[in-house]
C-alpha positions in Angstrom: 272.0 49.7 15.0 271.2 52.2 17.6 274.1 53.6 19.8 274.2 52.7 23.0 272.5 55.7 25.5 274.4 56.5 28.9 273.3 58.5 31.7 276.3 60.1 33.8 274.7 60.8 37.0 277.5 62.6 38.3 280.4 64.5 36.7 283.5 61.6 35.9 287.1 63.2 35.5 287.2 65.2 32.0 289.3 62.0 30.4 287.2 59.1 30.9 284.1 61.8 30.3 286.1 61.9 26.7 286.4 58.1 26.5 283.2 57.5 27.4 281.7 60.3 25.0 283.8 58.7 21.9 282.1 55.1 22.1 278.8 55.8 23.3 276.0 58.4 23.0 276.2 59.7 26.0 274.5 62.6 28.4 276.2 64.0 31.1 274.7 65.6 34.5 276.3 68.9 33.3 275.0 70.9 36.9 276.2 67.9 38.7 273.4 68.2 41.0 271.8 65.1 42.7 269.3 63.4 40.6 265.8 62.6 42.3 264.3 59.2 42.4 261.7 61.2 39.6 264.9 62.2 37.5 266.6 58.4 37.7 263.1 57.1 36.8 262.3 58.6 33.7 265.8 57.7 32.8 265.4 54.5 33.3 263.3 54.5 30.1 265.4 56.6 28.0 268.9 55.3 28.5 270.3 51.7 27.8 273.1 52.2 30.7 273.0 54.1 34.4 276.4 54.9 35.4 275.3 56.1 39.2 277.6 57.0 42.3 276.6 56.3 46.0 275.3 59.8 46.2 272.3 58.2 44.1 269.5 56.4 45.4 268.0 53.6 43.2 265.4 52.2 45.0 263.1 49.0 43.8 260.0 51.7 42.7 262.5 52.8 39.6 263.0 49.6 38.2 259.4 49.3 36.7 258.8 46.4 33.9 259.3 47.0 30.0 262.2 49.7 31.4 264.7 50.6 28.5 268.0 50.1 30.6 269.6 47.0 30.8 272.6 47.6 32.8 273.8 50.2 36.2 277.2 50.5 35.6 277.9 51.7 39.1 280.8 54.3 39.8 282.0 52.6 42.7 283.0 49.5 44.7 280.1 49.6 47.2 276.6 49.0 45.9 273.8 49.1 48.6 272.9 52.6 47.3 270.9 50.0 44.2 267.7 47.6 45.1 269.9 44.6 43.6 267.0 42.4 44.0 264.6 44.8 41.9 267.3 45.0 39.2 267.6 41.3 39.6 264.0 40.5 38.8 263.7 43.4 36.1 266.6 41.7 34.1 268.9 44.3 34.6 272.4 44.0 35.1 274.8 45.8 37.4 278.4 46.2 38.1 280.8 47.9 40.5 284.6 49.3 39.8 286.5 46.2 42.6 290.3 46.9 43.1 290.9 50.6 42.3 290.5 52.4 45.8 291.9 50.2 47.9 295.3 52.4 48.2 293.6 55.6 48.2 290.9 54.4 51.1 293.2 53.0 53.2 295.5 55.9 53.2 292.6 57.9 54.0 291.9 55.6 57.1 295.3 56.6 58.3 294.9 60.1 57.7 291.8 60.0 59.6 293.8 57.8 62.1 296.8 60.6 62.8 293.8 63.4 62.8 291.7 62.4 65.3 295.3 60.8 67.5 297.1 64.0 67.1 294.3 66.3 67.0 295.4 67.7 63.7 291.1 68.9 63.4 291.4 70.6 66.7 294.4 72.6 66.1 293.9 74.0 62.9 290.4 75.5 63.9 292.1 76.5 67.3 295.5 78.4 64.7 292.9 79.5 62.1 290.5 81.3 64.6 293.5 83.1 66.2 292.9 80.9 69.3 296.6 79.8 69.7 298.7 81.8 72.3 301.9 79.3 71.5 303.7 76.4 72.5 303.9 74.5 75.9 304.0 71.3 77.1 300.3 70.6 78.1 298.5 71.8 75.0 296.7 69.3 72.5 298.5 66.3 73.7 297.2 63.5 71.9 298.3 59.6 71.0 301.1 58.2 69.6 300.3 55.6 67.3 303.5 53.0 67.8 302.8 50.2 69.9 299.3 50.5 69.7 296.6 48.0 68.6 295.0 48.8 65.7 291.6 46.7 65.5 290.1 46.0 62.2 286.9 45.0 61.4 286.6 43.3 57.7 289.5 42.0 56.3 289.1 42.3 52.0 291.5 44.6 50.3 290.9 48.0 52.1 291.4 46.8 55.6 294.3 44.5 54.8 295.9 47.4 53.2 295.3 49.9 56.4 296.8 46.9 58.7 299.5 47.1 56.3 300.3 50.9 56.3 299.5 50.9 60.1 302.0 47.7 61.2 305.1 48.7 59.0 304.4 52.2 58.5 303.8 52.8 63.0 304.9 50.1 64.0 301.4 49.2 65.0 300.0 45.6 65.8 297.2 44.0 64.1 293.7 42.3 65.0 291.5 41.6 63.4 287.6 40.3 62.7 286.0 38.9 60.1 284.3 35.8 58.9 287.2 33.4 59.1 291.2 33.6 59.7 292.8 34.6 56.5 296.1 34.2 55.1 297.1 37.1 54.5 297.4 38.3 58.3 300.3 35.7 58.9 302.6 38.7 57.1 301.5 41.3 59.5 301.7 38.7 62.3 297.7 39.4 63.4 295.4 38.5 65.7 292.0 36.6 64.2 289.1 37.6 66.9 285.7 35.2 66.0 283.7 38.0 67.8 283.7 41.5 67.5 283.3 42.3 71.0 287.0 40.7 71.9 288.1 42.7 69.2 286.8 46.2 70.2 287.9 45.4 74.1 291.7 45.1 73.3 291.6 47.7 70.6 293.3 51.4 70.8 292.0 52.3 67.5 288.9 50.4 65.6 289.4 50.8 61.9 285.5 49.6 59.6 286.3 48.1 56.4 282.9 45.7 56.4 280.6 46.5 53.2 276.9 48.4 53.5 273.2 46.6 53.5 271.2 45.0 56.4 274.1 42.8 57.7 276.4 45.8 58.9 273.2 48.2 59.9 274.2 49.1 63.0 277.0 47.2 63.8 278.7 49.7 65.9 276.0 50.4 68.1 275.0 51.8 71.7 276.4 48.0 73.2 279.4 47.5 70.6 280.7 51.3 71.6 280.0 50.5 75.6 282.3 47.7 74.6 284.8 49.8 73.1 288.5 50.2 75.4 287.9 53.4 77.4 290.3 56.0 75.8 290.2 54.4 72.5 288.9 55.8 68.4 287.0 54.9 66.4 287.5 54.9 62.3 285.2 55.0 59.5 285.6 54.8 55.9 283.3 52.2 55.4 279.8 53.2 55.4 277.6 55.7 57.5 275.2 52.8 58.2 277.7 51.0 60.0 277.8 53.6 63.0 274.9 54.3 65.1 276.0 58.0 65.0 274.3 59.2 68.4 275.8 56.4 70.7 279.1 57.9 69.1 278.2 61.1 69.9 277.4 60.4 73.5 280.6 58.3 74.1 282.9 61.1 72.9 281.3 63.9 75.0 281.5 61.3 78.1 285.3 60.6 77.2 284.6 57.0 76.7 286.3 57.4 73.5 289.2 59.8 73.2 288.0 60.5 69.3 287.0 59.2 66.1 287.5 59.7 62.4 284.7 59.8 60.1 284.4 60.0 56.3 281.1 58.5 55.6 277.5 58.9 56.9 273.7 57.8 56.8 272.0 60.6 54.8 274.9 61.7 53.2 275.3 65.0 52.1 274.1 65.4 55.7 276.2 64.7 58.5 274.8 63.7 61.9 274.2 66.6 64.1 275.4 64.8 67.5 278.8 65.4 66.0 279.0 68.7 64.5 279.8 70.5 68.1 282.5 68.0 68.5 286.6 68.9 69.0 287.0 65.4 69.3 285.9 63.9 66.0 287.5 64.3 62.6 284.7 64.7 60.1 285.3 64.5 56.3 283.6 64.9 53.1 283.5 61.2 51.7 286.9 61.6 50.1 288.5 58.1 50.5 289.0 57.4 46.6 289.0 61.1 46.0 292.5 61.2 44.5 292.9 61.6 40.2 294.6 58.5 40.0 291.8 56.7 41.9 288.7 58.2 40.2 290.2 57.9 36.5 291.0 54.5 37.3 287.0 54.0 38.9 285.4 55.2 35.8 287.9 53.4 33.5 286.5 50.1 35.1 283.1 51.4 34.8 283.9 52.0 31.2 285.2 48.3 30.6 282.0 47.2 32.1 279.7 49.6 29.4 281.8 48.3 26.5 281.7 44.3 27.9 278.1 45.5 27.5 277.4 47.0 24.4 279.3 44.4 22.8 277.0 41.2 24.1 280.4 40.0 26.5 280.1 39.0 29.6 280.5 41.8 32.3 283.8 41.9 34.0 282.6 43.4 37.1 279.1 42.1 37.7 277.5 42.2 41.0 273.6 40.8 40.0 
C-alpha cells in the first residue's frame, strides 16, 4: 500500500515536523514562502493530505474533479481561508485543530488590551527614537482597566476566556453578545445584550471573538463604530474581515475612539494603510496562538486528524 503524501504548506515546530515525518511521506515548504493558488493546485493532485494555515488561500477553482487529495488538515481553528462547499462537493474532507489557542488568544486580547489602554506602542517608539525627555505627570496618560466594561462580542472559548482574565484578573465587568445567553457568564456575573448596538454603546473596551466568512463581513462597520462609546477601544483577534479597517481609521484620528488593538487583518501579510500613521492603534503580526506550547499542541491535533485519516477512522476534528 502506498504511503500516505502530505503537503506542509507552512513550516510546523521541528517536533511535530518529526512526528509527522515518521508516519507519513511527507514534503515540507522548506523556504516557508506562501504557496500560490498555482502551487496549492498542482498539489492538489499529487498529495493525499493538505495541511494549510490561514496564510493560504484555497479557493473553489483548486478543488477540480478526479483530484488526488482527500483530506485539508487545516493548521488552525478558523477555516474561512478553504471554499468548504467546493471541498464539500469534491468529496474531500477537512478539519481544524478546536481547543488549543484559546489560552494563548485570549491572553493576547489582554495584551493588546493593556497596549493600546496604557499606550505601551506609543511609548516604546517615543523611548526607542530618543523622543523621551522624562517623567511628569501629563505625559502618555492612558486608561485604567478596573471598573471598566469590557464588551465582548462572541462568547465560545476565546471570548469566555478573555472575560475571564479581564473580570478576575482587573477587576473588569462583563457584557456580552452572542446568539443566545449562555451559562457560562453566570460565573463572571455578565451582561447578555440581544443586539450588538446595546453592547458597543455601554462598552469601554470591545473585545471580537465571532468566527470569519460572510456572516461577520463587516460587522464592525462605519454605523457599528459611530455606535461605539466615545473614548472607548476597540480589540481584535478575531479576524481582519470583521473590521471595516477605514471607518476605524477615521474614528481614531477624530478621537471617537481613544485606541484599538489589532492582530489580524483583510489581506494579511498586508496591513491596512489607514492605520499605519497611527499612535493610537496597537498593530500586531497575527501572533495570538504564537506561543510553543500552542503551536505544538495545533499541529499535534492536526496530526490526530492525518492519522484518523490514513487509518479509514472517523476524523476527530471534522468541519465538512
Amino acid at each position: 500500500m502506498q504511503p500516505v503524501r502530505v503537503l506542509v504548506t507552512r513550516r510546523w515546530p521541528e517536533a511535530v515536523e518529526r512526528a509527522l515525518g515518521e508516519r507519513f511521506d511527507v514534503v515540507l515548504n522548506e523556504a516557508d514562502r506562501p504557496l500560490t493558488e498555482a502551487d496549492l493546485s498542482a498539489a492538489m493532485g499529487t498529495f493525499d493530505v493538505i495541511a494549510p494555515t490561514v496564510s493560504d488561500r484555497l479557493p473553489a477553482a483548486i478543488f477540480a474533479p478526479g483530484n488526488r487529495c482527500r483530506l485539508i488538515a487545516n493548521y488552525g481553528v478558523g477555516y474561512d481561508h478553504i471554499d468548504i462547499a467546493a471541498a464539500k462537493a469534491a468529496g474531500i474532507a477537512v478539519t481544524n485543530t478546536p481547543g488549543v489557542l484559546t489560552d494563548a488568544t485570549a491572553d493576547l486580547a489582554l495584551t493588546l488590551m493593556l497596549m493600546a489602554a496604557r499606550r505601551a506602542g506609543e511609548g516604546e517608539r517615543e523611548l526607542r527614537g530618543g523622543q523621551w525627555t522624562g517623567w511628569r505627570p501629563t505625559h502618555l496618560i492612558g486608561s485604567a482597566l478596573k471598573g471598566k466594561v469590557l464588551g465582548v462580542v462572541g462568547f465560545g472559548r476565546i471570548g469566555q476566556a478573555t472575560a475571564a482574565r479581564a473580570h478576575h484578573g482587573f477587576g473588569m465587568t462583563i457584557a456580552y453578545f452572542a446568539r443566545s445567553p449562555r451559562p457560562e457568564a453566570a460565573a463572571l456575573g455578565a451582561h447578555f445584550c440581544a443586539d450588538l448596538d446595546s453592547l458597543l454603546a455601554m462598552s469601554d473596551f470591545v473585545s471580537l471573538h465571532v468566527p470569519g466568512g460572510g456572516e461577520t463581513a463587516n460587522l464592525i462597520d462605519a454605523a457599528a463604530i459611530a455606535t461605539m462609546k466615545p473614548g472607548s477601544y476597540l480589540i481584535n483577534t478575531a479576524r481582519g474581515q470583521v473590521v471595516d479597517h477605514d471607518a476605524l481609521a477615521q474614528a481614531l484620528r477624530s478621537g471617537h475612539l481613544a485606541g484599538a488593538g489589532l492582530d489580524v487583518y483583510p489581506h494579511e501579510p498586508q496591513v491596512p494603510a489607514a492605520l499605519l500613521d497611527l499612535e493610537n492603534v496597537v498593530l500586531l503580526p497575527h501572533l495570538g496562538s504564537a506561543t510553543e506550547e500552542t503551536r505544538v499542541a495545533m499541529g499535534n491535533r492536526a496530526l490526530a486528524n492525518i492519522e484518523a485519516f490514513a487509518k479509514g477512522a472517523d476524523l476527530p476534528d471534522r468541519v465538512a
